[in-house]
C-alpha positions as CSV (number, residue, x, y, z in Angstrom):
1,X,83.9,76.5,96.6
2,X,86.9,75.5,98.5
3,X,89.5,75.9,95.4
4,X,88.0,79.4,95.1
5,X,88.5,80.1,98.8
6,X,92.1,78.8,97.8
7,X,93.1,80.6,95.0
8,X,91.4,83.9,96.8
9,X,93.6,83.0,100.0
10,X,96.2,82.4,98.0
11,X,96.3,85.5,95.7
12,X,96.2,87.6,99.0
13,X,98.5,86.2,100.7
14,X,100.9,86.5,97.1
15,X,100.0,90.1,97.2
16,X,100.4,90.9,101.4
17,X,104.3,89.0,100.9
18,X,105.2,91.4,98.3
19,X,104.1,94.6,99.8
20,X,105.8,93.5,102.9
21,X,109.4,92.4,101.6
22,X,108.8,95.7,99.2
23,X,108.7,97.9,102.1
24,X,110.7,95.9,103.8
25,X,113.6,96.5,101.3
26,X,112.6,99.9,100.4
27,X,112.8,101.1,104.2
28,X,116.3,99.4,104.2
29,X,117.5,101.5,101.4
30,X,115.8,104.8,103.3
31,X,117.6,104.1,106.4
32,X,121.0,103.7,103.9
33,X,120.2,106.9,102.7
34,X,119.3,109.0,105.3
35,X,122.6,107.0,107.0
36,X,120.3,105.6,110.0
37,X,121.8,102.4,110.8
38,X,119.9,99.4,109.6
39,X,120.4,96.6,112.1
40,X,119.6,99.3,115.4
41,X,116.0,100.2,114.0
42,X,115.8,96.5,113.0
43,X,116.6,95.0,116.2
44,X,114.6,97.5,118.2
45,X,111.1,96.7,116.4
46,X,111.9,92.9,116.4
47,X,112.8,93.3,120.1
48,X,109.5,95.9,120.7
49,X,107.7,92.4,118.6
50,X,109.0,90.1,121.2
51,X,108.5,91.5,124.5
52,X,104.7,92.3,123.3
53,X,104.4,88.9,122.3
54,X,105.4,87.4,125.3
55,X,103.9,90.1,127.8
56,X,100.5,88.7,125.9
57,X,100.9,85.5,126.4
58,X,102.3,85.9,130.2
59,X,100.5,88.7,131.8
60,X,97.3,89.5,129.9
61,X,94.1,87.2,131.0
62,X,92.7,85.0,128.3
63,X,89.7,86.8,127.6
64,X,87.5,88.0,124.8
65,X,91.0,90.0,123.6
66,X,92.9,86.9,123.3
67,X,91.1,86.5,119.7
68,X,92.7,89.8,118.8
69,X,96.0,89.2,120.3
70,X,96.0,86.0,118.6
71,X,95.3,87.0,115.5
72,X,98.0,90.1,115.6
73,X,100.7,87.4,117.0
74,X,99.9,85.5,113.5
75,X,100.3,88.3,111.2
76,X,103.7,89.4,112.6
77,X,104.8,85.5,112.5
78,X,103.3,85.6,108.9
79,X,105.1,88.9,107.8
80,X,108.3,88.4,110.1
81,X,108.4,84.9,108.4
82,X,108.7,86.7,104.9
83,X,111.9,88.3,105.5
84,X,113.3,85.2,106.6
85,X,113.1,83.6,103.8
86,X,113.9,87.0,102.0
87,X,117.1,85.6,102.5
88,X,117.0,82.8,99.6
89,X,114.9,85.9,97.6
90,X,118.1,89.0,98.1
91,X,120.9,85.8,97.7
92,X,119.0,84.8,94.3
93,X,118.8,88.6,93.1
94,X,122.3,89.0,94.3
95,X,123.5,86.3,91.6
96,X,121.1,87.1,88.9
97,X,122.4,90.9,89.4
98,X,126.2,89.7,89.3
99,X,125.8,88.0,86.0
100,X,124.5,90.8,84.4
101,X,127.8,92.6,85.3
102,X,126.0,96.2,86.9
103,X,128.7,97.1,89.2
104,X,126.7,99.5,91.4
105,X,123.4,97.4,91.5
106,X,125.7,94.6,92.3
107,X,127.0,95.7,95.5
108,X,123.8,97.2,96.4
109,X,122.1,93.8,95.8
110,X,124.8,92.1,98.1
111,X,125.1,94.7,100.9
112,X,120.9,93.6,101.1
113,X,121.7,89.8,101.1
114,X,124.4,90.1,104.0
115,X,122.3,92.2,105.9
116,X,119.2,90.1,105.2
117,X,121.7,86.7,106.2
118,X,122.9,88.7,109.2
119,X,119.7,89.0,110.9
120,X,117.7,85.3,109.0
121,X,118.3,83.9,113.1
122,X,116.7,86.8,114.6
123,X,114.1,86.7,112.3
124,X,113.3,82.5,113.0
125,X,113.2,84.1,116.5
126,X,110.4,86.6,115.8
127,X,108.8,84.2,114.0
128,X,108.9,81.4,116.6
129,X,107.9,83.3,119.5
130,X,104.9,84.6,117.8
131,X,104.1,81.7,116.5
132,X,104.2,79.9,120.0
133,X,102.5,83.4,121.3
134,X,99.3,82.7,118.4
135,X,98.9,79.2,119.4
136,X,99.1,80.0,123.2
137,X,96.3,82.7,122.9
138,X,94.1,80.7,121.3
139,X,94.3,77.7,123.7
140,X,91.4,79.2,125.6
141,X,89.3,79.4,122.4
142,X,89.8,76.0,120.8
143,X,86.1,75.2,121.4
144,X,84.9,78.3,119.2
145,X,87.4,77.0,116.3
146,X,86.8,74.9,113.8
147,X,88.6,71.5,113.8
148,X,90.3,72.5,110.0
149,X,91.6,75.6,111.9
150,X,93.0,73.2,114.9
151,X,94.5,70.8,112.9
152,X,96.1,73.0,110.3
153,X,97.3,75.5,113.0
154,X,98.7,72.7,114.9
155,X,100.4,71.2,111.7
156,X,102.1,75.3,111.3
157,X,103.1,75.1,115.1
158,X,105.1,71.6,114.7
159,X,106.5,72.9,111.0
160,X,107.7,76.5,112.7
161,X,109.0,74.6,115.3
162,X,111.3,72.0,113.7
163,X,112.2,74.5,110.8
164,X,114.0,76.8,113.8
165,X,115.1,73.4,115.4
166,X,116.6,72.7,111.9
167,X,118.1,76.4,111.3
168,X,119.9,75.9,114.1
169,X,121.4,72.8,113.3
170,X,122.2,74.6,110.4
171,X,124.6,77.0,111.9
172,X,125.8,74.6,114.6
173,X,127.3,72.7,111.3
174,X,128.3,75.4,109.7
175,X,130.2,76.7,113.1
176,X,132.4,73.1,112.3
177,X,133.4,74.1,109.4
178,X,130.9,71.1,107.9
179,X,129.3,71.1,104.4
180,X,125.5,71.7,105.1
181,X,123.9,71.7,101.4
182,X,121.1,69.3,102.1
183,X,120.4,71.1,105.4
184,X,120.0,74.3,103.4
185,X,117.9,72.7,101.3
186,X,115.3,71.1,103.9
187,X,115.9,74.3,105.6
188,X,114.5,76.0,102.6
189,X,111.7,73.3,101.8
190,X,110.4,73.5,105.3
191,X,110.0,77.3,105.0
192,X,108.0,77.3,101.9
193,X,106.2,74.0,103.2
194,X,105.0,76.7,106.9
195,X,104.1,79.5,104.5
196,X,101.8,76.5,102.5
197,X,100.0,75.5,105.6
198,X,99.5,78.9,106.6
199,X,97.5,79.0,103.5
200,X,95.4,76.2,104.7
201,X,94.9,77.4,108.3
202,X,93.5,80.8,106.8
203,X,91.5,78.5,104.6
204,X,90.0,76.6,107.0
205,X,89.3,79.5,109.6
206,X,87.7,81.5,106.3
């Protein structure tokens, strides 16, 4: 019973990460078209993300909404989180589209990657604050939770937290001038690692 919870989990949460880095890319290359620029509509919805994630957290009581509120903080750290690491995804198409040699697709597939790379910190932002804002809302409600959901939520909260922690170590490095492959690489590891126990906090709450 619980591998087929698992694998159900799983398969959804395969299939809710595609749709969102496909529209995710395919409203970047709208807004290239219609020559809207990409980073203002962007930053606006991350920054319309943030200030409702922290007005929920600050000024709205801890009533029976807060299980709502919760719950929609988690999804945007869930789906913010996939762009994040859409990062690795455009940089792996980038090369895989270079070696073929397709000039055109090329520089599309790298005009993606630098804009995906120029906003990753912005996007560990989103995902932090919501993340902080889910666990926050649900402080009041630990008693009507399940101690699989407490545990593995908690586990997601310290992993969210020390992979921004390590981003930013990351780019403090790299400011230096310092070599930062095995960084980039627990940097990377971590990410996948939240985006497994995510998996087992919907598990358990399921």
């Amino acid at each position: 019973m619980v591998l087929y919870r698992v694998a159900l989990v799983m398969g959804f949460l395969g299939v809710a990460a595609i749709l969102d880095f496909g529209f995710f890319t395919v409203s970047y290359g709208v807004l290239r078209v219609v020559r809207i620029p990409v980073s203002w509509v962007t930053r606006a919805i991350g920054w319309l993300i943030i200030v409702l994630a922290l007005s929920a957290t600050a000024f709205l009581p801890f009533n029976g909404t807060a299980d709502g509120i919760a719950s929609l903080m988690g999804v945007f750290s869930f789906g913010v989180g996939i762009y994040a690491i859409g990062e690795w995804l455009a940089r792996r198409w980038y090369l895989t589209v270079k070696r073929v040699g397709l000039a055109f697709i090329s520089r599309a597939a790298r005009d993606f990657y630098l804009f995906v790379r120029q906003h990753h910190n912005f996007f560990g932002w989103i995902v932090l604050i919501t993340a902080w804002a889910h666990a926050l809302a649900f402080l009041p409600l630990l008693d009507q939770v399940s101690f699989g959901a407490v545990w593995s939520g908690a586990l997601a909260w310290v992993a969210v937290t020390l992979l921004f922690c390590l981003g930013l170590l990351t780019d403090r490095r790299m400011q230096l001038k310092r070599r930062v492959p095995r960084l980039r690489r627990w940097h990377i590891g971590l990410g996948f690692t939240f985006f497994a126990i995510i998996l087992l906090h919907i598990v358990a709450i399921l």
